[in-house]
C-alpha positions as CSV (number, residue, x, y, z in Angstrom):
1,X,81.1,83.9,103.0
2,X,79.4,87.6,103.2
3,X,76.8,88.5,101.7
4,X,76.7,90.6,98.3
5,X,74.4,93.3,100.1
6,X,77.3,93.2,102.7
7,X,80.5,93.4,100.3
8,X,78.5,96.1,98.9
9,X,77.8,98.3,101.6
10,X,81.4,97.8,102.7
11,X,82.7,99.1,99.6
12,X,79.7,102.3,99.3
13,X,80.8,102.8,102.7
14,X,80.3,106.3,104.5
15,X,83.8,107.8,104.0
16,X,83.7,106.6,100.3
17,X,81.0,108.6,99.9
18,X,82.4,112.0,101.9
19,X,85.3,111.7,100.2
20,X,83.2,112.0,96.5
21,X,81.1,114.6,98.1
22,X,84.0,117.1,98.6
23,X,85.0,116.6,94.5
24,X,81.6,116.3,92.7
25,X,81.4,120.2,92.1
26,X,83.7,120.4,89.5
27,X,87.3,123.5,90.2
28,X,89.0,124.3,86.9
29,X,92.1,125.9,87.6
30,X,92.5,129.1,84.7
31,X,95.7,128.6,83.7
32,X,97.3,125.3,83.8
33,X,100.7,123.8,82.9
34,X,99.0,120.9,81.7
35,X,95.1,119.9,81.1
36,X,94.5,116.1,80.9
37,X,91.6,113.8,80.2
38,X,91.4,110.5,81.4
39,X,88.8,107.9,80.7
40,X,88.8,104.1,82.2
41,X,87.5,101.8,79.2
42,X,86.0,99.0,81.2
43,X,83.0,101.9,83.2
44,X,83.5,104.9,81.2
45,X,84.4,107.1,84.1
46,X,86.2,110.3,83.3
47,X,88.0,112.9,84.6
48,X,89.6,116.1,83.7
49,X,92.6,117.3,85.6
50,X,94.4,120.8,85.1
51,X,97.9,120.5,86.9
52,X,100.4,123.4,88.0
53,X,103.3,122.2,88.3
54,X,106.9,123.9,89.7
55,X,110.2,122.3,90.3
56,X,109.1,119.0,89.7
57,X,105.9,119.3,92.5
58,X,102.1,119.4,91.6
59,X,101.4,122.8,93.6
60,X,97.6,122.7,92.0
61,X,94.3,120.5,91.1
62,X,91.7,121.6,88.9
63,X,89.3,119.0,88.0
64,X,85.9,118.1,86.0
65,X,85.0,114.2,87.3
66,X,82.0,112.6,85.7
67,X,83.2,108.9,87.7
68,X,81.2,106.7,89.5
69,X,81.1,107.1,93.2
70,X,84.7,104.9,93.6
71,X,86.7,107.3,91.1
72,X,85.3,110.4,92.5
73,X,86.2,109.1,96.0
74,X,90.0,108.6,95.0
75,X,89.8,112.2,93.2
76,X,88.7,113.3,96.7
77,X,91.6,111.9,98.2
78,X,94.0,112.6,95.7
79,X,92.8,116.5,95.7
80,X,93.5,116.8,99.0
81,X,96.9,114.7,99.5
82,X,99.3,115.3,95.9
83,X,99.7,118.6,96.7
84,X,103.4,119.6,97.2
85,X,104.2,115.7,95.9
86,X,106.6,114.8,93.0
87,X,105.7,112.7,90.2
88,X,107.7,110.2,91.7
89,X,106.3,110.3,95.2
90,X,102.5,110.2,93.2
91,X,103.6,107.6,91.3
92,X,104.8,105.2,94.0
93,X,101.5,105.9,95.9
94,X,99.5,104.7,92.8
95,X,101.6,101.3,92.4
96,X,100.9,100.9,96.3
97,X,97.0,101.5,95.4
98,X,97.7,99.0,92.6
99,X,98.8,96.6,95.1
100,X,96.2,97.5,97.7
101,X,93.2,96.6,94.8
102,X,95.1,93.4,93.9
103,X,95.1,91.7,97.6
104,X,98.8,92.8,98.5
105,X,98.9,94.2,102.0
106,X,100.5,97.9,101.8
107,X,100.8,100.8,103.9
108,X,100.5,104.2,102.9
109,X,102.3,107.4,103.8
110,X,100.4,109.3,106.2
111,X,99.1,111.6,103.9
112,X,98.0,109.0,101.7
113,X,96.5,106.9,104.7
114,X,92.9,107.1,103.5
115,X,93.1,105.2,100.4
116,X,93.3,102.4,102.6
117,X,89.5,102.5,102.2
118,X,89.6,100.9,98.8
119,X,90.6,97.5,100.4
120,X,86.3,96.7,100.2
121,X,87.2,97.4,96.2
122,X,89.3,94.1,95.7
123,X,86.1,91.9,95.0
124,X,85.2,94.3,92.5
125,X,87.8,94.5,89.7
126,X,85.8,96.3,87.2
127,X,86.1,99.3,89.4
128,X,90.1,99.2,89.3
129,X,90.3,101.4,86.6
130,X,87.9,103.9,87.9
131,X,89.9,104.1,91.5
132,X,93.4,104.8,89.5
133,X,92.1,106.8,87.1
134,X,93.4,110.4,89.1
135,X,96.4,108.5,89.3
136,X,96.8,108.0,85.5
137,X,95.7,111.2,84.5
138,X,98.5,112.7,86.6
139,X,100.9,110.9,85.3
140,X,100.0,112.2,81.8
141,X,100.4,115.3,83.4
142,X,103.6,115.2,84.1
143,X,104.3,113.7,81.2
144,X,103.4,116.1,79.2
145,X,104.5,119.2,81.0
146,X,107.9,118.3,80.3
């Protein structure tokens, strides 16, 4: 069985960290379609996402994230990837994260690839919500922009 200091490093690994590096300065977009706030209730992570969106595509992130490393990390990722994506196509990504956290083996599209570093999060549920969080928040987004 590994180690806790092990399971840990795995999950604070190096690319986690880069990943919450690129987002911790926070980009507010000035004119949004849509601001939302999201907040996971079992850490307390939250982030704040202003979303353009045209002909049913997220063309633009803003963000405020005050997340542990984890949720920051997935901001990172999701910054840089849902660009040009649908709701649907974020959405579908998101359930495959889901999946991912739970233990079910999943790929993800290429420009999603790197949230396959999340699989060191499955021993760790409390941090589920935190990892999803971007995810959740844009699907308020879209939600609400209609």
């Amino acid at each position: 069985m590994p180690s806790a200091s092990g399971a840990l490093a795995r999950l604070y690994q190096p690319r986690i960290r880069e990943h919450a590096a690129r987002v911790r300065g926070d980009k507010r977009l000035e004119r949004p379609d849509v601001t939302v706030t999201c907040r996971s209730p079992v850490c307390g992570s939250a982030i704040t996402l202003d979303l353009l969106i045209h002909d049913g595509a997220l063309t633009a992130i803003g963000w405020k994230g005050r997340a542990c490393t984890l949720g920051m990390a997935s901001l990172g990722i999701v910054v840089r990837s849902a660009s040009g994506q649908t709701k649907c196509q974020i959405a579908e990504v998101g359930r495959r994260l889901s999946g991912l956290l739970r233990g079910e083996e999943t790929e993800f599209p290429e420009a999603w690839a790197e949230l396959s570093i999340f699989c060191a999060a499955r021993e760790y549920p409390t941090r589920f919500g935190s990892i999803v969080l971007p995810f959740d928040a844009i699907a308020e987004g879209f939600a609400k922009a209609r």
